[in-house]
Phi, psi and omega in degrees: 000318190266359165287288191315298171323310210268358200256332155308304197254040149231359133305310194299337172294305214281309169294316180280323158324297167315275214316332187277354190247356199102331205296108179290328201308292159348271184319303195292348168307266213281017132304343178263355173256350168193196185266070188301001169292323242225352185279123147203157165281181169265034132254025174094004169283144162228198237255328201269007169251011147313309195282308181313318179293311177293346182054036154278092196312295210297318157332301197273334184300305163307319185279342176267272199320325159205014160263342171082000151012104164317120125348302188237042122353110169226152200272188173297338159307319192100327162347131184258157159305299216296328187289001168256348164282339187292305171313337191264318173106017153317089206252339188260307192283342162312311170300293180315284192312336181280307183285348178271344189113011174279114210266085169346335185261337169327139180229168171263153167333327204258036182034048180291115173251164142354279150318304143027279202262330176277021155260340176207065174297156186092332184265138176314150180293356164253012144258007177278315167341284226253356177267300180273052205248018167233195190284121180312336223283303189312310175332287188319000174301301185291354190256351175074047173215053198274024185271283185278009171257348150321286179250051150276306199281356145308316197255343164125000196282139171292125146254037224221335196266109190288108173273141153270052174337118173227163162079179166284356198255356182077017178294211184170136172254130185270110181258145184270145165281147169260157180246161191272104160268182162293015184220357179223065173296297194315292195286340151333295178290322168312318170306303183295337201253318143328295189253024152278323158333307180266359154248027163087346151296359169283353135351294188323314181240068180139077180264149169315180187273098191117348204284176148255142168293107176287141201298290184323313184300305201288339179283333195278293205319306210273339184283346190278288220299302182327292188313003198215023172263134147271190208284349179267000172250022158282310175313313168315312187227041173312305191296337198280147190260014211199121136352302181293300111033251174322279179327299198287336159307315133319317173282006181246326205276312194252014173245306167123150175304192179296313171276001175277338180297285184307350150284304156343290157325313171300319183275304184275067122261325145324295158300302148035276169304323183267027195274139177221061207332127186278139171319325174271325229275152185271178163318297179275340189299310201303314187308312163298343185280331194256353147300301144007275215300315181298301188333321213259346165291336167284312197310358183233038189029028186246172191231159158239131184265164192313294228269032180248288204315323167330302191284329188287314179296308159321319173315301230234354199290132161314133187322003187275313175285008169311313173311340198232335151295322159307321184293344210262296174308315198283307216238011153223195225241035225298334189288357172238314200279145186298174202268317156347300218258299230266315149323344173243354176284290186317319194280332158306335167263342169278007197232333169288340179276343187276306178276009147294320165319314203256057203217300156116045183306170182259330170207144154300007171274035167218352176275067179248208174296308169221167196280169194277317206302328188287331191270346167248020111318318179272348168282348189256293228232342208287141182280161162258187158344292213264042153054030171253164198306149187252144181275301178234197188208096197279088170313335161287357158267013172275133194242136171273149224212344168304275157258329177105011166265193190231149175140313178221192160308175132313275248273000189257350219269165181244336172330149166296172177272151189216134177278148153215164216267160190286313198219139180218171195279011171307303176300334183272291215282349176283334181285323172265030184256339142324298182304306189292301190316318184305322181321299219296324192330314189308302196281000000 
């Protein structure tokens, strides 16, 4: 058995030397003596990512083609053939491994892809980590590989894909960059500015006052920014050397100098104003317009605060919604509460209101905090809090919504009818001043 051992791995030496030296002579001898698939060193190379590091063609041809050698073989690293022809700049065994099926999107453990490793050949993976972490394509200016990155991209590779290094572990996240048109900066930048954030570079393009800019940071950031230009505002601001740079130079061509902001600015304060929810418009579209508008006051370095969009949302909501903004005014807090919590209180009533409709309800002057059907349940079953039987239920603290006395209903009153608004802070303090008398009863 250990004769049997030792006599593979001084083939497995023998093969992998030949793939490293070129020798087809070689190889093709000791294919007839084993199973050339099975030669790896003690990191996970086999003969075809040697031949491939060597740009011996004829090599990488015999080992896929009759050693039957996997095209996307990877070592414990994770390293591909292709990617090792790529580190050396074999642009002919590169070509050949791509037309065999080898896939150029693939990433190593350090989220390395192909593309990649041809934008900063030669360098180790944690400086490509931290020199190229933004679209390789662009990297690859400076790197002299414009051969081979023609046909990786010929071959399908995204040059659109932006890397990201998360964790102590050296993992990596791939995030797609958006590209920048003339008309969608605002979402753009919101975007752009997320994911140099989660890859840790926005430091780069907004440094503190006094900071210094780490040299690596300012290269991923400004290479992520570059990568998400098309080429004629690429072209613009391609001399800027920074990050930093870069950003504000876009953001002075589509935002505007200072005094252009503040006209700008001047101007959606107007719109603002005039915003109004339309009778049909659902909820949530109006809600999105007035979110909008804070987006587009940041992007002009101005803010809209929670409690202006409250008011605004309260303002301006169609007469179907009153009923639940007066409840919304009397019993909160509007100057504090988010525009969230005040959007989902309307829609909770607007969704209770629909199904009192298809409901077949009898009038909306009855569609209150609670219905004339809910108050004459509780004079008939009703409990309090501490869920014992209530004895009576004092019909003279009931207010008519009509005339404006107290003793009975609307629907009882003999007065003529008169319209009114759904709900007023009148009505609210007579239902609670019902609720208190049932308590003391209770108690």
């Amino acid at each position: 058995m250990a004769s049997s051992t030792s006599r593979i791995q001084v083939q497995t030496r023998i093969v992998l030397q030949a793939a490293f030296d070129g020798d087809l002579r070689i190889l093709k001898k000791m294919a007839e003596q084993m199973d050339l698939g099975i030669a790896e060193d003690e990191e996970g190379a086999n003969a075809l990512h040697l031949a491939a590091h060597s740009g011996c063609l004829d090599c990488c041809k015999f080992l896929v083609e009759e050693a039957w050698i996997d095209v996307n073989s990877t070592t414990t690293k994770g390293t591909t053939p292709l990617v090792c022809a790529m580190f050396e700049g074999n642009v002919q065994v590169m070509k050949y491994l791509l037309d065999r099926g080898g896939n150029p999107r693939r990433k190593t453990p350090e989220g390395l892809t192909v593309l990649h490793a041809a934008a900063a050949r030669g360098h180790p993976a944690d400086i490509m980590l931290e020199d190229h972490g933004g679209t390789p394509l662009h990297a690859a200016a400076s790197g002299g590989q414009d051969e081979a990155m023609k046909i990786l991209l010929e071959h399908g590779a995204d040059s659109h894909m932006a890397l990201v290094p998360y964790g102590a572990g050296g993992s990596s996240l791939s995030l797609p960059m958006p590209m920048l048109t003339s008309t969608n900066y605002t979402v753009w930048a919101i975007k752009v500015e997320a994911n140099l954030d989660a890859a840790g570079v926005w430091e780069a393009v907004s440094p503190a006052d006094g900071a210094a800019v780490d040299a690596n940071k300012n290269k991923a950031a400004r290479a992520q920014l570059l990568g998400a230009l098309s080429e004629d505002i690429l072209m613009q601001v391609s001399a800027k050397k920074t990050a930093k740079e870069v950003w504000d130079s876009l953001k002075t061509r589509f935002v505007g100098a200072d005094r252009v902001k503040a006209a700008r600015l001047s101007t959606l304060r107007g719109e603002f104003d005039k915003l109004y929810m339309a009778e049909t418009e659902l909820l949530d579209d109006y809600a999105g317009k007035i979110s909008g508008m804070a987006a587009r006051y940041a992007s002009l370095g101005s803010t809209l605060d929670a409690a202006a969009m409250v008011k605004k949302l309260l303002d301006t909501v169609p007469e179907r919604l009153y009923p639940a903004v007066a409840g919304i005014e009397q019993f909160c807090d509007v100057e504090t509460m988010a525009f969230e919590e005040a959007l989902g209180r309307l829609k909770a009533f607007e969704e209770r209101s629909r199904r009192c409709a298809q409901a077949g309800g009898e009038r909306s002057d009855s569609q209150l905090l609670l219905t004339e059907q809910e108050w004459r349940a509780c004079d008939r079953n009703g409990t309090g809090n501490s869920g014992k039987k209530k004895n009576t239920f004092d019909i003279r603290k009931v207010r008519c919504y009509n005339c404006q006395d107290y003793g009975h209903f609307s629907r009882d009153c003999t007065e003529p009818r008169k319209e009114r608004a759904h709900l007023a802070v009148a009505d609210v303090t007579s239902i609670r001043r019902c609720c208190d008398g049932q308590r003391g009863a209770t108690e």
